[in-house]
N, C-alpha and C positions, 0 to 999 in steps of 0.2 A: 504493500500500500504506500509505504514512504515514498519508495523510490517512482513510482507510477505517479503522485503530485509533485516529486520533485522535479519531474520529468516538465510535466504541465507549467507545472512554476518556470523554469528556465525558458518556457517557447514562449509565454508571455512575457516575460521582464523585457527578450531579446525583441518584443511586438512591441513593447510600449515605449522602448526607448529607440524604437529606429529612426525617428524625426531626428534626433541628434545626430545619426551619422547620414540624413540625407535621404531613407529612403522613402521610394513613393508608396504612398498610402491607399493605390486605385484595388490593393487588391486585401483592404483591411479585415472587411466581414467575413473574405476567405481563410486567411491569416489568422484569426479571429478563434473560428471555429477549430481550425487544424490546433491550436494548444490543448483544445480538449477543457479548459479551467471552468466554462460555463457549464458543459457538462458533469463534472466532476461539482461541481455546485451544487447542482441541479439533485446528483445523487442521495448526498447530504441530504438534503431540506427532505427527499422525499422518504426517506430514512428516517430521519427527526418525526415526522409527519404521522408516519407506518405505527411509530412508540406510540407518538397522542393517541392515536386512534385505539389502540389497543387500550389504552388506560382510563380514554373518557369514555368512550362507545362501549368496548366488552368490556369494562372493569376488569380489565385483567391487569398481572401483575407481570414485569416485563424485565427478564434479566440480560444486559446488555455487556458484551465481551468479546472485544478484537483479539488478535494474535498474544498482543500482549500488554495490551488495557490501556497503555496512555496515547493513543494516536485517535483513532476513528471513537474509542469510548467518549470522552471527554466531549470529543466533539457531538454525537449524539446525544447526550445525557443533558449539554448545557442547554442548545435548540428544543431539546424536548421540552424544559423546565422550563425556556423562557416562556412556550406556547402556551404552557399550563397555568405559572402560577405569576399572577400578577406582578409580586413582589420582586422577582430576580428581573421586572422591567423597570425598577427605581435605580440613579444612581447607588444608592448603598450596598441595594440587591445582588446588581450585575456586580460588585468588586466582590463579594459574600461568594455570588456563582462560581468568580475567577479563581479565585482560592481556597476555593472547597474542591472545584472537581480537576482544575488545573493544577494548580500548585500542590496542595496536601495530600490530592493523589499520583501524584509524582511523574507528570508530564516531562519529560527528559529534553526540556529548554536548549541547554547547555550543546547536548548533542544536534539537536535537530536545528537549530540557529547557527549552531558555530562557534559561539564562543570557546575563550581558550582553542584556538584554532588547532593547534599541537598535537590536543589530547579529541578533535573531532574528526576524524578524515569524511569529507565528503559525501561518500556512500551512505553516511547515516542526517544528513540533513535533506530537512524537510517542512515545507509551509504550514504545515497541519495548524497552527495558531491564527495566522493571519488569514486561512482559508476560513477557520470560524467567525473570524471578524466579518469575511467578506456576505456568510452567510446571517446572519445577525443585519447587517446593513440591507439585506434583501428583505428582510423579515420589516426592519422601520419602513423600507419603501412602500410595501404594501400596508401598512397599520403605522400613518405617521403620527399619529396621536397615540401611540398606544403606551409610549416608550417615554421616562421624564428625560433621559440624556437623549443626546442627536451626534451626529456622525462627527462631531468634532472631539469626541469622546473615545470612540473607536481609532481614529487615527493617531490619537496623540498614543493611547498604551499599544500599537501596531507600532507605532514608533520607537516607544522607551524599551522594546524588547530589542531591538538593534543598536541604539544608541548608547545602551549602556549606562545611563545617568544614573538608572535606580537599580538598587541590587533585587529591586522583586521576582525576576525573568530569571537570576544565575542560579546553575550548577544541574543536576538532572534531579533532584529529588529535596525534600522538605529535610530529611536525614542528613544531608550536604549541604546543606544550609544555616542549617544548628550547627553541624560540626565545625565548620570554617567561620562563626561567632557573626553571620551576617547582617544583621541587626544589629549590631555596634559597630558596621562598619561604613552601611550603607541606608540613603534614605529612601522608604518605600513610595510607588510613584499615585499611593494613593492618599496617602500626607500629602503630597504637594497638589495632586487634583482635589481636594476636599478643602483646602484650603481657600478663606472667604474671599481672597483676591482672584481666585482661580474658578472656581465653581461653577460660578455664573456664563461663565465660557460653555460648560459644556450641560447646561439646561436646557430641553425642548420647551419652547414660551408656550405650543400649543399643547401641553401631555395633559390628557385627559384619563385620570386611572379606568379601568372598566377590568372587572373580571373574568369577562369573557374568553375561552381559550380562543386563541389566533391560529383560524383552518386558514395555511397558506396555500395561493397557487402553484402547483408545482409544475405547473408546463413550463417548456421551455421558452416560451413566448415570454413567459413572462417576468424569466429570468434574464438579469441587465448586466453589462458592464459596470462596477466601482468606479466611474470617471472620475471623480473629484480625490481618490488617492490610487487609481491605478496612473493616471494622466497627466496628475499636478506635476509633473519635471517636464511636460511636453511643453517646446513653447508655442506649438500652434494651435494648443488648445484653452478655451477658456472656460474657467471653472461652470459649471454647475451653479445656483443657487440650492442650497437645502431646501428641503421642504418647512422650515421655520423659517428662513428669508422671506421665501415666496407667499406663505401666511401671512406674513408680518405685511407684506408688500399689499397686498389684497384689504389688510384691516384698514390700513391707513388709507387705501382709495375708499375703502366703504364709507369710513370713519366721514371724510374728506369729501363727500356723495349727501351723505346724510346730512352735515351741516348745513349745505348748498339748498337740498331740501325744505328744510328746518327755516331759514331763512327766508325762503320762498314763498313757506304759507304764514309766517309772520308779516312778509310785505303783503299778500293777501289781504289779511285780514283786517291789517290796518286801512287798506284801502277803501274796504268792503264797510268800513266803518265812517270815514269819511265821506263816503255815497249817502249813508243814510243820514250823519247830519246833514249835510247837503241837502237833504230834501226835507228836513225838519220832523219828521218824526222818527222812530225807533220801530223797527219790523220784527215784531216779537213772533219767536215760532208758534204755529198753532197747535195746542193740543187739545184731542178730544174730550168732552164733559163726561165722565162717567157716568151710567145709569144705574137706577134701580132694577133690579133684577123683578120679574110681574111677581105678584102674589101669589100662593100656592092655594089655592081652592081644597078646600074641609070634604 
């Protein structure tokens, strides 16, 4: 499994970044496809999907185990829970998610990113993290309200797993973690996202809780390119607005509509009021006299 997404991973990086060395893009959707990564998505989610159904539909109970539990597990397990339980859709949730099913159950970071290049050869890295992100980002696209963070939340911890800043992403397991005292060494990258300077970055303005489980489309149709972090190093491409931009964008025309409105029948009114002093009397609405109901005859 590793090497079959890392395979996928490599035909897309060498896709995304070919603007840079010039090439032409008439044969991109081709291109596109031949990586296989939307497919390989696509799997995921219907996988994820396969779990809910089993646990809200048959109440059944559902034991989930790849070759060797930290690659396609994790990833299924976290998709599942997000579709189910409201709660892993709050910021707090989703960091709770990441280090329950990622981290303390020993997703082997270390290896499959690279770090400590020395002690990784190759053959053992693999996107399996950043593939979850991509599917989580498919998951807000269709239920944009459904989620309190938005995609600028996904990208920055996609990021601090490469960059290195935070020691939350090192070593292969929680056991290696403890042991090399990493908590007094290094600061986790969810102190510094929870942080009241910081936070505010990566809130959805429009998240609306609902506990409804999220039944995603799993056609292919209607799985998309990441543009805004597969893309963002291209320079001929231009970002995306989020789906909270584009909200926000829509309120203030409504907002900005409504006033106009508002206004309008104030000048009305006033008008409508100047006619009738104008003509010296007051045009009181009519309303009807109520009657007596007949008498009921003995």
């Amino acid at each position: 499994y590793g090497h079959v997404m890392r395979e996928s991973w490599l035909r897309l990086f060498a896709l995304v970044t070919s603007s840079i060395t010039g090439r032409d893009d008439a044969t991109w959707l081709t291109d596109l496809d031949f990586t296989c990564w939307l497919k390989n998505v696509r799997m995921i989610l219907q996988s994820s999907t396969k779990i809910v159904e089993l646990i809200e539909v048959n109440k059944s109970s559902v034991l989930v185990h790849c070759s060797d539990g930290w690659d396609r597990t994790p990833q299924l397990l976290s998709l599942s829970q997000l579709m189910l339980d409201p709660f892993y859709r709050t910021i707090p949730g989703f960091e709770i998610l990441i280090e329950k099913e990622w981290c303390s159950f020993g997703h082997r970071f270390a290896a499959r990113v690279g770090h400590q290049e020395n002690k990784s050869p190759i053959t053992d890295r693999s996107p399996i993290f950043i593939q979850f992100f991509d599917c989580v980002w498919q998951m807000m696209r269709q239920y944009p309200t459904a989620f309190e963070f938005n995609e600028e939340l996904l990208i920055c911890i996609a990021d601090s797993l490469f960059n290195c800043r935070f020691g939350t992403f090192f070593y292969n397991s929680e056991k290696e973690r403890v042991e090399n005292s990493l908590m007094g060494k290094t600061v986790s990258v969810w102190s510094w996202m929870n942080h009241p300077s910081q936070i505010s970055i990566f809130q959805n303005t429009f998240y609306q809780p609902t506990n409804n489980v999220l039944w995603l489309s799993t056609s292919q149709k209607s799985i998309k390119l990441w543009e805004n972090y597969w893309l963002r190093w291209d320079g001929s491409y231009r970002p995306v607005p989020g789906y909270s931009e584009v909200l926000a964008d829509y309120e203030v025309k409504f907002n900005q509509k409504l006033q106009q409105e508002k206004e309008k029948v104030a000048r009305l009114a006033k008008e409508l009021e100047e006619l009738k002093q104008s003509q010296g009397h007051v045009i009181e609405p009519s309303v009807p006299t109520p009657t007596s109901p007949p008498p009921i005859e003995p």
